[in-house]
MARDRENLUM-788400 format. One record per residue: residue in three letters; x negated, y, z negated of N, C-alpha, C in turn. Coordinates in pm, whole numbers, plus 50000, padded with zeros to 5 digits. Atoms other than C-alpha are relative to their C-alpha. Example, Ala and Ser with C-alpha at 12.3 -4.5 7.8 and 13.67 -1.06 7.14 Angstrom:
2
ALA499114988150000487704955049220499105012050000SER500824988150006486334989449286500775010949927
REM end
This chain:
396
UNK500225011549913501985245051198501274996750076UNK498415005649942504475234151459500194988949978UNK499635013849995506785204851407500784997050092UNK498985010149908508205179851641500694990349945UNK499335013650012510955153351560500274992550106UNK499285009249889511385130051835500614994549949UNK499125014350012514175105951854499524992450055UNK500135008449867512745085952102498804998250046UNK501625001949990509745067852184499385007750144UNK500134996349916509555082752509499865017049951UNK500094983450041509835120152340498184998049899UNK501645000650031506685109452133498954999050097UNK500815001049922504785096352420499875009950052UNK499634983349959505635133852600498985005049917UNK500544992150117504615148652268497764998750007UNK501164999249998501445132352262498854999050127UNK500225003549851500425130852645499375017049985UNK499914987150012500715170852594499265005449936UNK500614992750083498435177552274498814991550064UNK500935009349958495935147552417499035012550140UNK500024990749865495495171152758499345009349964UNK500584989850058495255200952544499014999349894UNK500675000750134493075186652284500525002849886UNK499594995150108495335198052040500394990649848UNK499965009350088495495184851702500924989449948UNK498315006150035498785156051589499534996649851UNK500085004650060499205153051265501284991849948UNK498645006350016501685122551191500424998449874UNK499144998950104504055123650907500954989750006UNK498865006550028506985105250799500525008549831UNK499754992250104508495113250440498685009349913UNK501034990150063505325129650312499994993749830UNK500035008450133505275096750024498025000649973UNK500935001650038501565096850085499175011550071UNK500514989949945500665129050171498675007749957UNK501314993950023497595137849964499254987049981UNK501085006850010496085101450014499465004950170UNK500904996449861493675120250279498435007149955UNK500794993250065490465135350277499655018549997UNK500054987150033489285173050173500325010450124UNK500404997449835489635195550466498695006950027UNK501514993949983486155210150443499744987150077UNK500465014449896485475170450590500834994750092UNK499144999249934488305174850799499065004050206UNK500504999549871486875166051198499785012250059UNK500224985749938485275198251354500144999050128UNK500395002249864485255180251726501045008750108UNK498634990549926488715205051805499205008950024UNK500184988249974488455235751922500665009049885UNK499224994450136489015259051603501145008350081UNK497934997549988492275275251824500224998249981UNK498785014149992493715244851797500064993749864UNK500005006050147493395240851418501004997649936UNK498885001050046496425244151363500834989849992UNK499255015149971497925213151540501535001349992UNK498995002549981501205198751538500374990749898UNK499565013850092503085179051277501104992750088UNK499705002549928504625151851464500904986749882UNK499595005750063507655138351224500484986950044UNK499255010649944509315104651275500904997349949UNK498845001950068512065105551051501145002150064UNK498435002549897514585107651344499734988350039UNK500635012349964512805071551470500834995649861UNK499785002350172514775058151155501134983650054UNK499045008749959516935025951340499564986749989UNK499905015149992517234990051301499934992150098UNK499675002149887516584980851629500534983750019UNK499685010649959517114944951628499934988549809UNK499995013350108518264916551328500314986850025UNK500135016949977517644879251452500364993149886UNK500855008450203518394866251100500594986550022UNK500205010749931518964837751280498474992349933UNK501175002849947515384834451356498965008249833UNK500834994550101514404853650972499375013650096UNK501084989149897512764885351248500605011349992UNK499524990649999513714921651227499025011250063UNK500814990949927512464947651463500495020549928UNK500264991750075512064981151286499545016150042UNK500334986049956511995021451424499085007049857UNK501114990250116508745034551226500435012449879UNK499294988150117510505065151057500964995549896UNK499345000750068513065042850893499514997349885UNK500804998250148512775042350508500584984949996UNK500375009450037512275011450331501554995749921UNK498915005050046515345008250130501225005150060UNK498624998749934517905017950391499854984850062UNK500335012649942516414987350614500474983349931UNK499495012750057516834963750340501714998449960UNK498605001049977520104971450290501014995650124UNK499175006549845521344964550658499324984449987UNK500765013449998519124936350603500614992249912UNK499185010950094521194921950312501004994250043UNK498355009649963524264915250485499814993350068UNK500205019849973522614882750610499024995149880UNK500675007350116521294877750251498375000550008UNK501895001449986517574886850402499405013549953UNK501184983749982514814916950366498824995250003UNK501534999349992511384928150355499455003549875UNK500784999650163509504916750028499075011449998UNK501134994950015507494948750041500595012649880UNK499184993050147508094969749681498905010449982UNK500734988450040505915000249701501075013949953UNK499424994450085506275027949508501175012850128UNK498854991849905509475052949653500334992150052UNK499625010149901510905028349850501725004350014UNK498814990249915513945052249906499775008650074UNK500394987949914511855078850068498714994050107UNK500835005649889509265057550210499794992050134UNK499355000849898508875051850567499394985250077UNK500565014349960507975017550723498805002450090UNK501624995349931505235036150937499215005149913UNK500844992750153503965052350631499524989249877UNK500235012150081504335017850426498674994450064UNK500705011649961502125000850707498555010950051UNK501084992450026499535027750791499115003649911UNK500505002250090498755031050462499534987149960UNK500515015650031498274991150415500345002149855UNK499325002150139500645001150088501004988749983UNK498645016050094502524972649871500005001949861UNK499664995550141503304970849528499724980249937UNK500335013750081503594938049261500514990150098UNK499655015549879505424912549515498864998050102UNK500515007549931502584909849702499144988649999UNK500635013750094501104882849443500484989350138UNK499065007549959504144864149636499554995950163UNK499504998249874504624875650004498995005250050UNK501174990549868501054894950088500475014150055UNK499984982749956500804930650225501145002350122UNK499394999149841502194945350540499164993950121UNK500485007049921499834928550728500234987950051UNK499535012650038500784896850609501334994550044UNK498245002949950504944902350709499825006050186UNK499574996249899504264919551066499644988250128UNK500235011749882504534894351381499825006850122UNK499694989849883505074924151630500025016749968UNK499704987950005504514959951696499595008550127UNK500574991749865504524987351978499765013949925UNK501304984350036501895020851936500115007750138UNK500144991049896501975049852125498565005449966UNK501454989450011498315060952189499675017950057UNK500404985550026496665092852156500455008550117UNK499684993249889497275099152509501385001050054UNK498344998250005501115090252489499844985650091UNK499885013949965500475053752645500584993049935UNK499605005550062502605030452501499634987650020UNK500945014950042501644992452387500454991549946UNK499415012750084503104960852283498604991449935UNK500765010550034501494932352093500714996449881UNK499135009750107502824902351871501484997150121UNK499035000049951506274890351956501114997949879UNK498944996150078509794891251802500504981049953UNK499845018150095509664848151647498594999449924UNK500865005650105507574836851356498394993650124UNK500825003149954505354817051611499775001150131UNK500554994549897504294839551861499165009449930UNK500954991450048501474858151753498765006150061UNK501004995249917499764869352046500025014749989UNK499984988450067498094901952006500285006149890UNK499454994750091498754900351667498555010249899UNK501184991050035495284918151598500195013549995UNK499684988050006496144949251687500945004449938UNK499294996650111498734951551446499025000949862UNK500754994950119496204947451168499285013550029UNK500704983649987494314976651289500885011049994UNK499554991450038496994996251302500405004249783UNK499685000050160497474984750928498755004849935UNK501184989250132495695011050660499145006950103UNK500464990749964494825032650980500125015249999UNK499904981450005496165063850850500305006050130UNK499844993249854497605071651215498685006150021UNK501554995249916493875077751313500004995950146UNK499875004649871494875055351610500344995750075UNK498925001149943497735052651751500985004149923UNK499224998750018501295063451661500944989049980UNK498735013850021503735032851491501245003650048UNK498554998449957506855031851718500754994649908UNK499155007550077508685002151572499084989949938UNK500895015850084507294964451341501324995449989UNK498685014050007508874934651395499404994449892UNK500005009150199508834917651029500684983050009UNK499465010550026509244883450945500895004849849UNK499415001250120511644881450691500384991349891UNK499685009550105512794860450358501075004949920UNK499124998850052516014851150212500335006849841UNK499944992050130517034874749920500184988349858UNK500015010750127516684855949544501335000049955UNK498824997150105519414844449371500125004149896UNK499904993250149518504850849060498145007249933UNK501844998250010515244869448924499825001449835UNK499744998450129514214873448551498145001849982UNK501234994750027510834888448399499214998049901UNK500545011250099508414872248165499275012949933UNK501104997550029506524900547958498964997449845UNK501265005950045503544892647779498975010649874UNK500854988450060501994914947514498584990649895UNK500975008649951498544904047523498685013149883UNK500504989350070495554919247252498595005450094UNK500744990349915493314929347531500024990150121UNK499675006449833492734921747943499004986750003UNK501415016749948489844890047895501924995049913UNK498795012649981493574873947743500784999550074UNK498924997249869495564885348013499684993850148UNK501095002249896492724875748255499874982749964UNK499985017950028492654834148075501554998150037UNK498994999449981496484839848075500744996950141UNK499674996849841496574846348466499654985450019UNK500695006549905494234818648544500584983349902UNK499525009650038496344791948318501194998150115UNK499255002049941499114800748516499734997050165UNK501215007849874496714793848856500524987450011UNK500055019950044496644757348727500674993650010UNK498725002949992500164753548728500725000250126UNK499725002149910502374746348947501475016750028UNK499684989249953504364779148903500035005850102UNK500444995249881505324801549200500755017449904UNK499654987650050505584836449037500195015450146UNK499744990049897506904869049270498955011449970UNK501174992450070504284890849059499534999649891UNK500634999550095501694892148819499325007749983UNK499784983449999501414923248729498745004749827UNK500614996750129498484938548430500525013249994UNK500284991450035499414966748260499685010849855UNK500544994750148498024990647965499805019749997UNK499975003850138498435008047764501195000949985UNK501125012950032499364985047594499564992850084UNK500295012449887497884954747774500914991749963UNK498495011449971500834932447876499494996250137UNK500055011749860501044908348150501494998850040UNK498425004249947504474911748363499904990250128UNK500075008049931505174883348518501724994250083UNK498315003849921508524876448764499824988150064UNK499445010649945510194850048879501755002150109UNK499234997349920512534852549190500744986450062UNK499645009749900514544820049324501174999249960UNK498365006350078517604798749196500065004749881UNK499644992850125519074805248880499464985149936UNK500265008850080517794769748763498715000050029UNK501304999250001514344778248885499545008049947UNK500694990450095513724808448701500094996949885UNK500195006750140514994791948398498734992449958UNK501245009149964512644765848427498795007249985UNK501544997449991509554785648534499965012649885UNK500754988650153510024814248239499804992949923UNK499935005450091510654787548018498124998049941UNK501665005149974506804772848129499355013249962UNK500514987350015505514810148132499975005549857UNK499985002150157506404813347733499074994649949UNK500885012350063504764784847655498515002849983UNK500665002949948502254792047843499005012849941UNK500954985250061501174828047700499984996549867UNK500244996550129501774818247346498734988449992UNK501225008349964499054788447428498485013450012UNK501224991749936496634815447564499945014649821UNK500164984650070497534841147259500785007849988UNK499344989949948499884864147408501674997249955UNK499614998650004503094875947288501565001050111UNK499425000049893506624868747535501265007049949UNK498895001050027509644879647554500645007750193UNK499254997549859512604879247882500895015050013UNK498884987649912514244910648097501004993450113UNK499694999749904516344911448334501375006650066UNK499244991649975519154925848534499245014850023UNK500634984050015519164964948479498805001749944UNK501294997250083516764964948241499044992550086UNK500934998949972514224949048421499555009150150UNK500154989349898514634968448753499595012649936UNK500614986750058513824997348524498734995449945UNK500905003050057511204978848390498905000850104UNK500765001349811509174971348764500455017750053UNK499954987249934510375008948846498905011549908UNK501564997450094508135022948541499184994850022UNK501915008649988505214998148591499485010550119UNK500495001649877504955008648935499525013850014UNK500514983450031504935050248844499005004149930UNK500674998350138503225043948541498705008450045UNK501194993549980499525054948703500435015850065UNK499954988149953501325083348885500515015749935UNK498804994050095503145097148569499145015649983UNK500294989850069500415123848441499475007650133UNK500304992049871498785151648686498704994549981UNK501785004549933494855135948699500484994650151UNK500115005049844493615118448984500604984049992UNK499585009649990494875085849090499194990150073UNK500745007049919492545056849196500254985850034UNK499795007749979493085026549384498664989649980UNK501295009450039490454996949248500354986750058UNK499705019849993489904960649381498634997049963UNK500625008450073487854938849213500394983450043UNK499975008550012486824903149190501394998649926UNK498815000550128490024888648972499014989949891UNK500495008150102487324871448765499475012949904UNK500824989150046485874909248660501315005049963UNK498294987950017489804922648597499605008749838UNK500284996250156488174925048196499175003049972UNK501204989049999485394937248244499855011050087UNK499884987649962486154963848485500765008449953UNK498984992450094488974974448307499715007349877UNK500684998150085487164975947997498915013550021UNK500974987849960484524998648174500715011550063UNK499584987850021487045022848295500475006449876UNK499704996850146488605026247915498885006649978UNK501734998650038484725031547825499305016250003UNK500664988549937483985057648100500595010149974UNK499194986950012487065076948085500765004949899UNK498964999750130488635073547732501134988450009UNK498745007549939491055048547694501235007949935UNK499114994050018493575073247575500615010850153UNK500464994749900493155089447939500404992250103UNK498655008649928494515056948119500734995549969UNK498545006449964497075044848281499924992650134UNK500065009749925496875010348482500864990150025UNK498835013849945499324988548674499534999850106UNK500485007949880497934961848918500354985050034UNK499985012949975497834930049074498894989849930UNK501735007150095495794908948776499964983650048UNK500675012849942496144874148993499405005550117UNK500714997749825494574892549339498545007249986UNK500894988950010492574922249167499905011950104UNK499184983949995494494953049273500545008549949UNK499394989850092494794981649037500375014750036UNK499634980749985496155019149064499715000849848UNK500474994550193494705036248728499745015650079UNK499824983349993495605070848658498935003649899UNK501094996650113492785090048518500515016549924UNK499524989650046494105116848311499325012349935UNK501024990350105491185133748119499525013050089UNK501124990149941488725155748203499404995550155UNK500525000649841487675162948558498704994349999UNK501215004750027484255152448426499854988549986UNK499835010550027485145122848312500314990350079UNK499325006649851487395110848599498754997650090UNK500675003449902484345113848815498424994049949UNK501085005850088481815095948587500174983750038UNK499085017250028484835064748606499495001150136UNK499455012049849485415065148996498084998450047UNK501195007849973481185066249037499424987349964UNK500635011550052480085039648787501144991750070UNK499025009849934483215020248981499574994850114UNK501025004049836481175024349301498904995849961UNK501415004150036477815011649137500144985250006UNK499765012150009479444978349157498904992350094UNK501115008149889476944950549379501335002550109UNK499094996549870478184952149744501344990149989UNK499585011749930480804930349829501414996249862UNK499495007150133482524929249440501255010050000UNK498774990650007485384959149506499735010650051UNK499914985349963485964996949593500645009249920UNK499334995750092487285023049435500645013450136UNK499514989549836489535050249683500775006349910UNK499294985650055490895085949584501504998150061UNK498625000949961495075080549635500405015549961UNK499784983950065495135116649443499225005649922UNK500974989550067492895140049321499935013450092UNK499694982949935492085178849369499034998150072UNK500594998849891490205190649662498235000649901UNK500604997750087487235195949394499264988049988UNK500535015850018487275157449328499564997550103UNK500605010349862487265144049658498995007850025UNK501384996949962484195169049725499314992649905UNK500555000350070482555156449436499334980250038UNK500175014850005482895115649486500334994050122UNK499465009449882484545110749808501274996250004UNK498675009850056487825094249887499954988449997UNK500335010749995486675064950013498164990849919UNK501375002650033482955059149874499184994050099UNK500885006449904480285040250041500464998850128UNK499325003849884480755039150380499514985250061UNK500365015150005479125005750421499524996350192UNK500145002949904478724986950720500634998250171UNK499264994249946481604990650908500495009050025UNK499594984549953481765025950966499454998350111UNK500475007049856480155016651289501065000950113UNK498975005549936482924997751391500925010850024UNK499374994849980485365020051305500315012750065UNK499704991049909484095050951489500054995850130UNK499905006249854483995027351766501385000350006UNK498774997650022487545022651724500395012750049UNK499174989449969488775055151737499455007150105UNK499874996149851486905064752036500444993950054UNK499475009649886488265036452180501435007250039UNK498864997749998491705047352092500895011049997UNK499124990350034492035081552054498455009350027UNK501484998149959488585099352248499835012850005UNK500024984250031489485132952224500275005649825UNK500344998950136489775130751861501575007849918UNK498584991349971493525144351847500854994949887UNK499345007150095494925119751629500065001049853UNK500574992750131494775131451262498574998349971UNK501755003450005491275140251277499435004449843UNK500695004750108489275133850973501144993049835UNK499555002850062492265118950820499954983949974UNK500035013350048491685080850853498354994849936UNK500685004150123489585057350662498505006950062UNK501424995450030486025072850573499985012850104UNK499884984749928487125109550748499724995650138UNK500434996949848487195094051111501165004050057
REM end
């Protein structure tokens, strides 16, 4: 396959003006953090011309610059290829960054963070990438380039089309740069965990701390065992304070506490966050009601062995990654009865599995009612079909 690096948004627009013309295929990259959440290529778009199968990988990891830090104004404008923990680092020396803690976040690329619509445990706190972007410019399929949003907290015109670009899998358009709101770095952080004798106490546990006036940075389930990690990010007399409450508050409910922090808990949040990716099965992303967190949980243990997972999620939002480790048989027993759910109650989506699986179950499941929409979409935005074809959501 040929690759291109542009530096320069103007060398992308070129790039893709050129394969658009020729019909030829782009497939966009950055570090290659989420490179097998895609689907099979047997369901890989036939609308090319099989010449042209080959395509183009079209990297952005020269796009890697800071273009602009207001930290004035909290706003940081952002070159798509740059990785996630170089950014925050230029970003510290005004005491600010971008609360977004997905997993790699030394190799991962801020167009790759927000295409994916990936985040990790802080987004209990701060919300997704959807949630931090105020501004972003897209180069479309045809090499047109595109503003929308603006570079202050309250300007938010056109800020629509930034969600669409968010969790489009470059299906439709190319992320130049994202302007980010930003928030002042914690002074002090410290980690509450919770060892809990199954997820219905982890699940009363969560919803005591609801009630409260707590402001926790994540609340985090994971098993095995079942524990409840719970952080606290502010002053050094507010985390005192709110672990203190958080103690209390689990041995009330049942649950076992005890505090991290420093090194040890940065290693602690750097395991949680691998934990589902540790063994070679498949890897599935689940949302759920957060009133079902113990009874869905319970029913993957059930389906797939509970010696077989491995789950770390968001147990106040109902966002899990669970690694399924067993049998290929098994794995696809879990992610169906996951999809049998009533409409409207969660999903279940292939982040990793073999080409085998995703024939078997899908990556995405149901395609529901909005598949509609979304091939509307991408003819809108990309009509020759050029754009990683059958790589965004539900193979469009």
């Amino acid at each position: 396959m040929d690759q291109r690096l542009p530096e320069s948004a103007e060398e992308v627009s070129a790039i893709l003006s050129e394969a658009s013309s020729a019909r030829r295929p782009i497939f966009v990259r950055g570090n290659d953090t989420k490179a097998g959440w895609n689907q099979p290529s047997s369901q890989r778009s036939t609308r090319l011309q099989p010449s042209d199968a080959e395509g183009t990988a079209l990297v952005t990891t020269r796009l890697n610059r800071l273009i602009a830090h207001r930290f004035g104004d909290l706003t940081a404008t952002v070159e798509a290829g740059a990785v996630l923990d170089d950014v925050n680092r230029e970003l510290a020396r005004h005491g600010q960054w971008i609360p977004l803690d997905p997993n790699w976040p030394d190799r991962a690329t801020i167009g790759g963070i927000v295409s994916a619509n990936d985040s990790g445990p802080r987004r209990h706190r701060f919300g997704g990438p959807r949630d931090l972007i105020i501004g972003i410019e897209i180069a479309r399929a045809d090499g047109v380039r595109a503003k929308a949003g603006g570079i202050v907290v309250k300007n938010v015109a056109g800020y629509d089309l930034a969600r669409l670009m968010t969790g489009s899998f470059g299906c439709l358009a190319v992320i130049l740069t994202v302007t980010f709101k930003l928030y002042p770095l914690p002074a002090a952080s410290r980690t509450v965990i919770v060892d809990v004798p199954d997820a219905s106490v982890a699940r009363a546990l969560v919803r005591a701390i609801d009630r409260t006036q707590l402001t926790p940075t994540a609340v985090e389930i994971q098993l095995p065992p079942t524990r409840l990690l719970i952080r606290f990010e502010s002053t050094a007399s507010s985390v005192e304070t709110q672990c203190s409450r958080a103690v209390a508050l689990a041995a009330e409910c049942g649950g076992h506490a005890n505090l991290v922090d420093s090194a040890e808990e940065e290693a602690l949040w750097s395991e949680h966050r691998r934990r589902p990716w540790a063994g070679d099965g498949a890897v599935v992303k689940v949302t759920l009601l957060p009133s079902e967190l113990s009874n869905v949980i319970d029913a993957i243990a059930r389906t797939a062995g509970a010696a077989n997972v491995a789950i770390a999620g968001r147990a106040g939002l109902g966002v899990l990654t669970v690694g399924l480790n067993g049998a290929a048989g098994k794995a696809t027993d879990t992610i169906r009865a996951l999809r049998t759910r009533p409409v409207g109650t969660g999903s279940a989506t292939l982040l990793r599995a073999s080409d085998e699986l995703k024939e078997a179950v899908g990556v995405w499941g149901p395609q529901g009612d909005a598949f509609r929409i979304m091939q509307g979409l991408k003819r809108a935005f990309d009509p020759n079909g050029t754009l990683n074809p059958g790589g965004g959501p539900h193979g469009i």
